[in-house]
Each structure stands twice: as C-alpha cells, then as structure tokens.
PyMOL Python script that loads the backbone (N, CA, C, O; Angstrom):
from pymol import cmd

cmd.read_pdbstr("""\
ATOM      1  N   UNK A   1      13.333  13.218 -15.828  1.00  0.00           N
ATOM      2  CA  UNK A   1      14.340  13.181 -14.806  1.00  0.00           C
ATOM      3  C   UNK A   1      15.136  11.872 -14.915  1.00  0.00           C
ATOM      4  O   UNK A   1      15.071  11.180 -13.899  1.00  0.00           O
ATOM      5  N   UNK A   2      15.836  11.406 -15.872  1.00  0.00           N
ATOM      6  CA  UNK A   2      16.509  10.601 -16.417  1.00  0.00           C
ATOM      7  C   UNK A   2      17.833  10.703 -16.073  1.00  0.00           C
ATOM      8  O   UNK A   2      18.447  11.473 -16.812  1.00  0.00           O
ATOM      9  N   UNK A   3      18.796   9.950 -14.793  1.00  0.00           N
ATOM     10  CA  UNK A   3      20.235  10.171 -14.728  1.00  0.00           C
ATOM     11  C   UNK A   3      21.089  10.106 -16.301  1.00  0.00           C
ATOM     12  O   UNK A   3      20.496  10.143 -17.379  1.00  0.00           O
ATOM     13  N   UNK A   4      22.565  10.004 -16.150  1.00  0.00           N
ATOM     14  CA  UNK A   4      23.260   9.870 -16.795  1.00  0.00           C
ATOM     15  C   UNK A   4      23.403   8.519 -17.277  1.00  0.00           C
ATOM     16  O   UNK A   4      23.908   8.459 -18.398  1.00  0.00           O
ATOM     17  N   UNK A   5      23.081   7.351 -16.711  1.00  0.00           N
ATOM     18  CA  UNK A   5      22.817   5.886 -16.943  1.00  0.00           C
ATOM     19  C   UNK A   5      21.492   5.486 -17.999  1.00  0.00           C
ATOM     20  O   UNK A   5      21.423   4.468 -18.687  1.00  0.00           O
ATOM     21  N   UNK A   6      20.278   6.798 -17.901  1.00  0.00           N
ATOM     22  CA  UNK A   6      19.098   6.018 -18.631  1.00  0.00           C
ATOM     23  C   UNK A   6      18.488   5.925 -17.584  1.00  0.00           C
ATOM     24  O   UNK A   6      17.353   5.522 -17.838  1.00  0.00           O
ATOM     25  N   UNK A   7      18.708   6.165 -15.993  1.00  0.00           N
ATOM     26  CA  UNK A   7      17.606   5.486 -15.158  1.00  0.00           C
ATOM     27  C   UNK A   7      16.761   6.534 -14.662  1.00  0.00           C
ATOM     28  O   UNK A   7      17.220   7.648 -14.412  1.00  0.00           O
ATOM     29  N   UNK A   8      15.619   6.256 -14.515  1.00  0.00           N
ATOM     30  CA  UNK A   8      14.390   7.688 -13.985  1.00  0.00           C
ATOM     31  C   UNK A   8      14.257   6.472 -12.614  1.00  0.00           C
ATOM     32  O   UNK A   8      14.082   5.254 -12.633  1.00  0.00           O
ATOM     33  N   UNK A   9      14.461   7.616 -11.303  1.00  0.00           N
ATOM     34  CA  UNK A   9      13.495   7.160 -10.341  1.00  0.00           C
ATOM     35  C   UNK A   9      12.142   6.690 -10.382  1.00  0.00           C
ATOM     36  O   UNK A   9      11.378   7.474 -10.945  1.00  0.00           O
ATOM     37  N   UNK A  10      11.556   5.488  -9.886  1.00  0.00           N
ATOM     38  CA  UNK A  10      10.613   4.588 -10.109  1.00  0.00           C
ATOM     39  C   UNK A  10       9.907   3.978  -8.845  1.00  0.00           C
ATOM     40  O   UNK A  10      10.714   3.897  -7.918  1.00  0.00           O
ATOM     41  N   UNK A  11       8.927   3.623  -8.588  1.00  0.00           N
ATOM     42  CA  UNK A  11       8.520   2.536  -7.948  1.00  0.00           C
ATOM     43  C   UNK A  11       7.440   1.475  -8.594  1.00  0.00           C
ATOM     44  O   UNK A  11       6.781   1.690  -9.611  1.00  0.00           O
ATOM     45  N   UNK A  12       7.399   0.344  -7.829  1.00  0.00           N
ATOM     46  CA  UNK A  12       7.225  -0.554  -8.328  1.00  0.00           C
ATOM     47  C   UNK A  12       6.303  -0.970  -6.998  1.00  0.00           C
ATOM     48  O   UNK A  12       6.692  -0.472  -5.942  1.00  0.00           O
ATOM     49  N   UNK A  13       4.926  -1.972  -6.925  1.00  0.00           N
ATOM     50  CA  UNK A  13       3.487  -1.924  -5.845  1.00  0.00           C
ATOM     51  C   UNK A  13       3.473  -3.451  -6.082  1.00  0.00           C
ATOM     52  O   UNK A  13       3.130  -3.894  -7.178  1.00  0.00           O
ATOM     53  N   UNK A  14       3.869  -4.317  -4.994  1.00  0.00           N
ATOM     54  CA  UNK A  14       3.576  -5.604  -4.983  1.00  0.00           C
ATOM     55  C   UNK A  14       2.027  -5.562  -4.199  1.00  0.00           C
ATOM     56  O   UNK A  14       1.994  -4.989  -3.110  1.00  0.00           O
ATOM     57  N   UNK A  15       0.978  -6.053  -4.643  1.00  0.00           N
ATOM     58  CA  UNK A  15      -0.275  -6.085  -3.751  1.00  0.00           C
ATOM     59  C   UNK A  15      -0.983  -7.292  -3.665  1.00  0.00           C
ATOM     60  O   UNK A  15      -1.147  -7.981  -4.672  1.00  0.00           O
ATOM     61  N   UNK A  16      -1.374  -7.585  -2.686  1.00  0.00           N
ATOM     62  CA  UNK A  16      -1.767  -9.025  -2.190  1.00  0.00           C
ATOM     63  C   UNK A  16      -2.803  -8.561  -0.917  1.00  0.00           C
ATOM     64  O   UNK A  16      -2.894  -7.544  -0.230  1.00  0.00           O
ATOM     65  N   UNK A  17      -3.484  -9.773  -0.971  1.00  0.00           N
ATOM     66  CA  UNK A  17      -4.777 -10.012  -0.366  1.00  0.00           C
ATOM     67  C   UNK A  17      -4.296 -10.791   0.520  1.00  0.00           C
ATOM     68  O   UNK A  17      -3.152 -11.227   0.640  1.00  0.00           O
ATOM     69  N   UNK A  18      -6.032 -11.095   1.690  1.00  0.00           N
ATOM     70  CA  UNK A  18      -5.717 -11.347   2.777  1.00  0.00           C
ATOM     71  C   UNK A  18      -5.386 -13.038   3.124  1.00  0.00           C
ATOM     72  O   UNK A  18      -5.311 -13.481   4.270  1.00  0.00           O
ATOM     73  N   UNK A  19      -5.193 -13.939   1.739  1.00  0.00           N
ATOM     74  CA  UNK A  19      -5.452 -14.914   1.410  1.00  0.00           C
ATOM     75  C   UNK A  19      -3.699 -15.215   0.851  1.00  0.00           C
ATOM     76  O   UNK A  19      -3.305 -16.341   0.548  1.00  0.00           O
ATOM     77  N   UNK A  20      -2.936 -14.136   0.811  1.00  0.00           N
ATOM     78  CA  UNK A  20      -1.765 -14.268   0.258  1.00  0.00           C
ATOM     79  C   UNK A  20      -2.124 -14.391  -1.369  1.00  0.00           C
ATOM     80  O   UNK A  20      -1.170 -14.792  -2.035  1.00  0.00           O
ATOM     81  N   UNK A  21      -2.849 -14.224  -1.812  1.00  0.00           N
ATOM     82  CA  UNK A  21      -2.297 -14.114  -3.493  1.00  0.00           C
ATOM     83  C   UNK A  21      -1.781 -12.546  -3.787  1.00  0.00           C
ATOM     84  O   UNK A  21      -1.862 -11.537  -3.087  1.00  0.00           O
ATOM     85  N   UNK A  22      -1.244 -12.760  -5.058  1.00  0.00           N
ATOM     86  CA  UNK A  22      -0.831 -11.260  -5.597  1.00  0.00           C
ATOM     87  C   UNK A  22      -1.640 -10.865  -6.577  1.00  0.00           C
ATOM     88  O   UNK A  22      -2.548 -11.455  -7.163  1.00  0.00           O
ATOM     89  N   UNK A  23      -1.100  -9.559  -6.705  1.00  0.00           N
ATOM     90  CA  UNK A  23      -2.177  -8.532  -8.178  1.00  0.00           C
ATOM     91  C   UNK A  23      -1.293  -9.015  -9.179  1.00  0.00           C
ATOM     92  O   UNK A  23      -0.199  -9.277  -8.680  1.00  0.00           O
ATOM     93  N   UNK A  24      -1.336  -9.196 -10.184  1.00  0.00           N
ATOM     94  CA  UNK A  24      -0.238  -8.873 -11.623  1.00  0.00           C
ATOM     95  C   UNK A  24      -0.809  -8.789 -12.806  1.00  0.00           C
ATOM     96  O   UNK A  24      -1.352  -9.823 -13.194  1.00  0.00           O
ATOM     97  N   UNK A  25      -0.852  -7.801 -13.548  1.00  0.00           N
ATOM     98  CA  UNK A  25      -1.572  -7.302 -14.623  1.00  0.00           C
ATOM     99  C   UNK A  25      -1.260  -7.585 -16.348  1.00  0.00           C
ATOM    100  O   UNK A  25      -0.065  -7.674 -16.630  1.00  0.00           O
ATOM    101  N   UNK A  26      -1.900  -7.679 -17.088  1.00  0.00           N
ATOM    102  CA  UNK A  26      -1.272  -7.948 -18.394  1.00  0.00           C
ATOM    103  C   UNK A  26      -1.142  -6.804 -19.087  1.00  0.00           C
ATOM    104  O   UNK A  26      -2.280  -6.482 -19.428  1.00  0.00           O
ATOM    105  N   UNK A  27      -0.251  -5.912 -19.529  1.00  0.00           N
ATOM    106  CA  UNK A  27      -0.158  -4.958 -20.149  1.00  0.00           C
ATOM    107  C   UNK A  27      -0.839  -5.208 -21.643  1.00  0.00           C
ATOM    108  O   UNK A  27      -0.839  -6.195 -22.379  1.00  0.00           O
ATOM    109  N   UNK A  28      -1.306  -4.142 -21.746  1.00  0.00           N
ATOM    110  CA  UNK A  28      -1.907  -3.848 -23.106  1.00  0.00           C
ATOM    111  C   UNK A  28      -1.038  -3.556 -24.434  1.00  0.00           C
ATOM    112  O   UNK A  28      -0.218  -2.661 -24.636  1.00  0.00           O
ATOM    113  N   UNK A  29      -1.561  -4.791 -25.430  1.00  0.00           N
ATOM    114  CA  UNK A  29      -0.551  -4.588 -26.780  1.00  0.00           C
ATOM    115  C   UNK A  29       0.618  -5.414 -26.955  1.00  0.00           C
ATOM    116  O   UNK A  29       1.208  -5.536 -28.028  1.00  0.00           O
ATOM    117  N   UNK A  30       0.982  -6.054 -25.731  1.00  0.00           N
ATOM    118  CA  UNK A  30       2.243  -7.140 -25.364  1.00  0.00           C
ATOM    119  C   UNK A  30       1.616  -8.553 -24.833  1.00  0.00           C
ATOM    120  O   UNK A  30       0.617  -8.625 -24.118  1.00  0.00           O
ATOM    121  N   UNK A  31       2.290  -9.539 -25.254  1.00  0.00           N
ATOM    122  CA  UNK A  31       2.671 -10.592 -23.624  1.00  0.00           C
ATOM    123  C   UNK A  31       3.222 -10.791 -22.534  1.00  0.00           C
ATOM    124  O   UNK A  31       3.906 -11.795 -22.333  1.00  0.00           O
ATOM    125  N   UNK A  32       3.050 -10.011 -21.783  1.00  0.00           N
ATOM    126  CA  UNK A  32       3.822  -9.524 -20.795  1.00  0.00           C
ATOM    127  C   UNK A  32       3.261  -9.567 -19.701  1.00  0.00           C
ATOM    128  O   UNK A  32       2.063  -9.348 -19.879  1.00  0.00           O
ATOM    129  N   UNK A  33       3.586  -9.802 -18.227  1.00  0.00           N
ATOM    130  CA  UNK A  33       2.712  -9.334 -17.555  1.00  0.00           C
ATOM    131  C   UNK A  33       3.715  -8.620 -16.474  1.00  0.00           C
ATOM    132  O   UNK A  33       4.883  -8.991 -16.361  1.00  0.00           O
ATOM    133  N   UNK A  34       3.073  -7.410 -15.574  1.00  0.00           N
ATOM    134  CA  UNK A  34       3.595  -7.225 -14.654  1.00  0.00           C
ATOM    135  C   UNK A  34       2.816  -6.365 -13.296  1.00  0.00           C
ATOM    136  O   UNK A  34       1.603  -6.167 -13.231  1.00  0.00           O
ATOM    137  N   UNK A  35       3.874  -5.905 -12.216  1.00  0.00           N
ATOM    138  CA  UNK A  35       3.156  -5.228 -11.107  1.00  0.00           C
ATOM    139  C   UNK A  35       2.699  -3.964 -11.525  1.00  0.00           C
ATOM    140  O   UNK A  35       3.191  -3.534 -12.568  1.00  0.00           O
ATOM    141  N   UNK A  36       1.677  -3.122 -10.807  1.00  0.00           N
ATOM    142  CA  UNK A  36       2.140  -1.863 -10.783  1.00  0.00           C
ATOM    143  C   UNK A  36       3.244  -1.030 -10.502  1.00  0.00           C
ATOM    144  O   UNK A  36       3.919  -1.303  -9.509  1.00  0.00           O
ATOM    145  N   UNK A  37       3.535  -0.096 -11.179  1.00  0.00           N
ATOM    146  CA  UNK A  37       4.687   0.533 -11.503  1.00  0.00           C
ATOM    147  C   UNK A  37       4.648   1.749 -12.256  1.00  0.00           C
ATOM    148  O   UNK A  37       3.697   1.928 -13.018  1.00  0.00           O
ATOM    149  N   UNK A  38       5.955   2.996 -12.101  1.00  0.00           N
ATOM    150  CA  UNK A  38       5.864   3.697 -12.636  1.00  0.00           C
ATOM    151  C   UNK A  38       6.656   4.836 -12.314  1.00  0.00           C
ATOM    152  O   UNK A  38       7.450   4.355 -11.506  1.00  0.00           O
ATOM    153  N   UNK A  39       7.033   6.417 -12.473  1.00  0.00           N
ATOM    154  CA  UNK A  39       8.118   6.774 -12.654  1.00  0.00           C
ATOM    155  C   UNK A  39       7.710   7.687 -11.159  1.00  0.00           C
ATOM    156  O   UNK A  39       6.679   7.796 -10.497  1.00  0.00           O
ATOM    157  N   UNK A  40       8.926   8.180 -11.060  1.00  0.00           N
ATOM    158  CA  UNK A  40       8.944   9.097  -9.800  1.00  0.00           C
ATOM    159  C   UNK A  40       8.741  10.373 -10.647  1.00  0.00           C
ATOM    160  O   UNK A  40       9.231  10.472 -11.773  1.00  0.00           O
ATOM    161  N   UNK A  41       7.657  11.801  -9.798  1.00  0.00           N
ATOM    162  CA  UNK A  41       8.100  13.057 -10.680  1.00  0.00           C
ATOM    163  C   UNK A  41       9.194  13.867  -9.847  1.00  0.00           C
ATOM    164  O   UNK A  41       9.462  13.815  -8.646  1.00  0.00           O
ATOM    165  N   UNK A  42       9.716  14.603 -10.840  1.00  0.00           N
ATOM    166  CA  UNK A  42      10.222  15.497  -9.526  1.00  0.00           C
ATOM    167  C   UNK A  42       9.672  16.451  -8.992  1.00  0.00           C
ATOM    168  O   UNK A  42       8.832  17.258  -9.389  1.00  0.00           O
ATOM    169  N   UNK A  43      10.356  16.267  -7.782  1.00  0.00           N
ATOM    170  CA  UNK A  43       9.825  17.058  -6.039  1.00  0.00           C
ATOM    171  C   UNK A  43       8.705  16.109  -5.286  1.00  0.00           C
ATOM    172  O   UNK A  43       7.961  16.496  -4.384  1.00  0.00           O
ATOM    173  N   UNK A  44       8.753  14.539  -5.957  1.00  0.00           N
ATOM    174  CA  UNK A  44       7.447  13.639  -5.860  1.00  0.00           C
ATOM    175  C   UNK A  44       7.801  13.209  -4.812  1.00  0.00           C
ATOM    176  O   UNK A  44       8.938  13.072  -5.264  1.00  0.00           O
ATOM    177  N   UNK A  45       7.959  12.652  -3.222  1.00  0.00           N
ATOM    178  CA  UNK A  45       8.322  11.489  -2.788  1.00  0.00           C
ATOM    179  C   UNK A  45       7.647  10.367  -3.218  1.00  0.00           C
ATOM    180  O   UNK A  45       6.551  10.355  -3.779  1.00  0.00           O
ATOM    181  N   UNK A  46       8.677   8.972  -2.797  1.00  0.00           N
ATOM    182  CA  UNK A  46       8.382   7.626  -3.191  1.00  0.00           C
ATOM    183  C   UNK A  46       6.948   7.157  -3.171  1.00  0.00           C
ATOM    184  O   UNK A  46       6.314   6.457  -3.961  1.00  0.00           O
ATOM    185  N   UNK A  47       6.520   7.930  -1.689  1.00  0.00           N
ATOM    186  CA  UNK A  47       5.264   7.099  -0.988  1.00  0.00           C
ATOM    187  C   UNK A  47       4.246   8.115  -2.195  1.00  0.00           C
ATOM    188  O   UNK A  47       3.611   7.457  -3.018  1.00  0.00           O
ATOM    189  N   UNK A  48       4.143   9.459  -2.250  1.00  0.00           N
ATOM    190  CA  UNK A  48       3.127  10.049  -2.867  1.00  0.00           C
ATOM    191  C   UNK A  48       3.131   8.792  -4.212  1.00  0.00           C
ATOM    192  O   UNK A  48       2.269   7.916  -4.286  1.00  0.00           O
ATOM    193  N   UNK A  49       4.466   8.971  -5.356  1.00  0.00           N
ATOM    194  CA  UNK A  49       4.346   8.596  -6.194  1.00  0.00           C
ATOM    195  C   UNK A  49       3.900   7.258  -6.320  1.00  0.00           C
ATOM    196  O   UNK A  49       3.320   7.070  -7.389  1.00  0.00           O
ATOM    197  N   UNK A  50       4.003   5.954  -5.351  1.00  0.00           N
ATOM    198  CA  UNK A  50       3.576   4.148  -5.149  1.00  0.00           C
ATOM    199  C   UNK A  50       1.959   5.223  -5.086  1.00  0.00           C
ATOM    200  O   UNK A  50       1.526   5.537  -6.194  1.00  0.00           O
ATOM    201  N   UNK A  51       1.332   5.618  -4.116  1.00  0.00           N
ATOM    202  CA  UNK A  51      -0.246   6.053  -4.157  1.00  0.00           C
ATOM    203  C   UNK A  51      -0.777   6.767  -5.563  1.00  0.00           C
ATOM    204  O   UNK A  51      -1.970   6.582  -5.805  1.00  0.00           O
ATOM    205  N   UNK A  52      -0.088   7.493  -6.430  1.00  0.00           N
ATOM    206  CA  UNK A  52      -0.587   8.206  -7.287  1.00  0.00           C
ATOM    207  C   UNK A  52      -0.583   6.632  -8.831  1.00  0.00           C
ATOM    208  O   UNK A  52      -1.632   6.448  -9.448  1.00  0.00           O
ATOM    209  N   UNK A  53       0.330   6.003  -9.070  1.00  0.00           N
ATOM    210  CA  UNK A  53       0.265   5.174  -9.825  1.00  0.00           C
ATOM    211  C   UNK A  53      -0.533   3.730  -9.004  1.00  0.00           C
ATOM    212  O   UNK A  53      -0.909   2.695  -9.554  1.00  0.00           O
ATOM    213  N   UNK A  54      -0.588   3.966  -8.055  1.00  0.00           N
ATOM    214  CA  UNK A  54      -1.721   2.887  -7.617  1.00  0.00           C
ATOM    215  C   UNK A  54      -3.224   2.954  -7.996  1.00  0.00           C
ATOM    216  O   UNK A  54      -3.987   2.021  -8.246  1.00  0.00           O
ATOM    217  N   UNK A  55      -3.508   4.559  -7.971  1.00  0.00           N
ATOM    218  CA  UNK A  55      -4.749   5.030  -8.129  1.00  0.00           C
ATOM    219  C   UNK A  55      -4.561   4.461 -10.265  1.00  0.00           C
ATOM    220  O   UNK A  55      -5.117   3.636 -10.990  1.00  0.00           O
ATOM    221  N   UNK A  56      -3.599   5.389 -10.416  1.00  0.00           N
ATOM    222  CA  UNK A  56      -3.753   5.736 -11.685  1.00  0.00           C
ATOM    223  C   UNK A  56      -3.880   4.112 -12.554  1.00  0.00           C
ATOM    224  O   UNK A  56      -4.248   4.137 -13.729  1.00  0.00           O
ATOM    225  N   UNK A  57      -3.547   2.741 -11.880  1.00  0.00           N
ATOM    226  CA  UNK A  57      -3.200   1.429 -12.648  1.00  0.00           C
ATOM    227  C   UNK A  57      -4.368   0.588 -12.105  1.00  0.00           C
ATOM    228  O   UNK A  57      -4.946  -0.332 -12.684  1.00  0.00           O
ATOM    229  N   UNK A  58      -4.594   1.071 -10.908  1.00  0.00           N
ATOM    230  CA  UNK A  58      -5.406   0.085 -10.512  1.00  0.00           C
ATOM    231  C   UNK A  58      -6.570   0.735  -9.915  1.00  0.00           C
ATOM    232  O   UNK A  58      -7.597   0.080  -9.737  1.00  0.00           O
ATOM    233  N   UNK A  59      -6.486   2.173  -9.536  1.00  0.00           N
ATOM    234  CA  UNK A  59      -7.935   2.373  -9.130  1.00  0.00           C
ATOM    235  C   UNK A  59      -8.014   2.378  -7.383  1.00  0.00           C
ATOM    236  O   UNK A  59      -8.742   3.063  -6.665  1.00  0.00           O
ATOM    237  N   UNK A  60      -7.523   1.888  -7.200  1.00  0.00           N
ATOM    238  CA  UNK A  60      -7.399   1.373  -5.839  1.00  0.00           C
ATOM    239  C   UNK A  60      -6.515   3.262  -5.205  1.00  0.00           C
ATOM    240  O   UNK A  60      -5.659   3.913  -5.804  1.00  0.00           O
ATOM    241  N   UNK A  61      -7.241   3.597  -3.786  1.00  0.00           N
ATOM    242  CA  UNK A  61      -7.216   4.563  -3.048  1.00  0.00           C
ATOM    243  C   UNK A  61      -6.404   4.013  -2.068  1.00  0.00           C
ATOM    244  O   UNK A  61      -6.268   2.830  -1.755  1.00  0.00           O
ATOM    245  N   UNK A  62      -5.637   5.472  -1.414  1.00  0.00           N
ATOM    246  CA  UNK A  62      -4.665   4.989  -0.234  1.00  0.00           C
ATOM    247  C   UNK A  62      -5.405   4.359   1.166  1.00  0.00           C
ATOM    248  O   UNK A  62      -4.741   3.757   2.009  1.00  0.00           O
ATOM    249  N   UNK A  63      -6.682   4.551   1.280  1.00  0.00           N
ATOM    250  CA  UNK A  63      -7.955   4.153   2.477  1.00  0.00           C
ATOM    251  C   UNK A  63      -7.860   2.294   2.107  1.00  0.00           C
ATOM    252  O   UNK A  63      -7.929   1.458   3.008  1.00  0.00           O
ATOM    253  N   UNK A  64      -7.697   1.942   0.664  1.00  0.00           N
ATOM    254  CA  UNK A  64      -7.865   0.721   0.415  1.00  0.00           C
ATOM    255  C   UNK A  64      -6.576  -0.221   0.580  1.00  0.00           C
ATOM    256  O   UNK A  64      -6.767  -1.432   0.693  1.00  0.00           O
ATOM    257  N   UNK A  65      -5.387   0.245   0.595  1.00  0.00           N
ATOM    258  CA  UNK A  65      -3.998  -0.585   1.054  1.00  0.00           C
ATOM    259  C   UNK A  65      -3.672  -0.400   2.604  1.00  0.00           C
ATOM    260  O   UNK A  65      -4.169   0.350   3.444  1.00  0.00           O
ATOM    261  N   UNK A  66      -2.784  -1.235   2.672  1.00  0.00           N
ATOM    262  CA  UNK A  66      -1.903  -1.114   3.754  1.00  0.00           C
ATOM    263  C   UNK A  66      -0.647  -1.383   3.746  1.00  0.00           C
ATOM    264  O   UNK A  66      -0.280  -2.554   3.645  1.00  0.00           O
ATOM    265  N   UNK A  67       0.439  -0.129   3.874  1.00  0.00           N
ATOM    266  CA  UNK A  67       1.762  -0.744   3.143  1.00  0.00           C
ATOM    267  C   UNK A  67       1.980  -1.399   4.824  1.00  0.00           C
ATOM    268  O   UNK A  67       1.767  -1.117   6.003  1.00  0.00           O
ATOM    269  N   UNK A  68       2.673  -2.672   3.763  1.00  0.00           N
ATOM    270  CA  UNK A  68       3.341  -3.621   4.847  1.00  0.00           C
ATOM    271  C   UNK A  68       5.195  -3.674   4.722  1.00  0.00           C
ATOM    272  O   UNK A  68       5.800  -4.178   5.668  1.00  0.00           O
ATOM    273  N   UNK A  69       5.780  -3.271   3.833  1.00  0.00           N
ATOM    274  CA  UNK A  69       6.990  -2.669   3.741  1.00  0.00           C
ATOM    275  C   UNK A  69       7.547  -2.204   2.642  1.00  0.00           C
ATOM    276  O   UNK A  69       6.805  -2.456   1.692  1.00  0.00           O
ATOM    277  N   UNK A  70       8.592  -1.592   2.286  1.00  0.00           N
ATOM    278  CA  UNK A  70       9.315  -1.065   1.418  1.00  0.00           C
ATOM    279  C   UNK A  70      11.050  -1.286   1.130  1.00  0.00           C
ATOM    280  O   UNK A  70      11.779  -1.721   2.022  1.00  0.00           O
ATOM    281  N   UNK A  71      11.267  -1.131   0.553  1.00  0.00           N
ATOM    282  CA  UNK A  71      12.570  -1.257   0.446  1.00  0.00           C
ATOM    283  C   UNK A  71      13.207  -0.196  -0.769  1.00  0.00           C
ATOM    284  O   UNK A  71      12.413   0.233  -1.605  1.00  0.00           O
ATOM    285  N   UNK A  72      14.155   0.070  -0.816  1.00  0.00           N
ATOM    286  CA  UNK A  72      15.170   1.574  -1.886  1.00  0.00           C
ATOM    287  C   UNK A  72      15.774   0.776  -2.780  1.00  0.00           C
ATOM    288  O   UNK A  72      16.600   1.418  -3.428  1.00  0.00           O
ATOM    289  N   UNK A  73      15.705  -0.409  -3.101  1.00  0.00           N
ATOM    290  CA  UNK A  73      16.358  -1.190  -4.502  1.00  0.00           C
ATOM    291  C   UNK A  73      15.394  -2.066  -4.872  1.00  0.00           C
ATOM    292  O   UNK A  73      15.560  -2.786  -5.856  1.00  0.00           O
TER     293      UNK A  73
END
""", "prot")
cmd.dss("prot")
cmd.show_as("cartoon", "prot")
cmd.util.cbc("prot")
cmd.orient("prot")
C-alpha cells in the first residue's frame, strides 16, 4: 500500500519507563539504531498496527503499555 510518492502508511512507538529513559534498539546487520516501527496494513488502524509491531519488535503486550499520546505526522 505504497502512495504515488513511495510512502506506505507507518507508525513509529516511542517507549519509556517510569524513570523517563527510552527503548531504542540496534537493528540487525547495520549501525544504526532506532524505535519501534513499522508499516500500516490495509483495513489496519494506527492503534491495532503501533500494538501488533510492538508485540512483533519487542514482545511487549497491549496489558504492558500505556499510550500517553499520539500524534498523525
């Protein structure tokens, strides 16, 4: 589901503890590091798809977060 630009709907999971630090992961095969993330499917909403690549990157269940906000850019 790729627009005319190259862009696939996405979200992206900033996660932090009760201490204020953040998660950020090192991808495998690169130097790189980044958040969880990942594509929207279609007929997916945002929120299913942030819970399904949360599970799928980190393991972590919707019982174990608490979204504290969101934003569309």
């Amino acid at each position: 589901m790729i627009d005319s630009k190259g862009y696939r709907p996405n979200v992206g999971i900033i996660l932090c503890n009760d201490e204020g630090r953040v998660f950020w992961a090192k991808r495998m095969g690169v130097n790189a590091w980044q958040f969880p993330q990942g594509g929207i499917n279609q007929n997916e909403d945002p929120e299913a798809a942030m819970y399904r690549e949360l599970w799928e990157e980190t393991g972590l269940q919707k019982q174990h977060v608490q979204i504290l906000g969101r934003t569309r850019y």
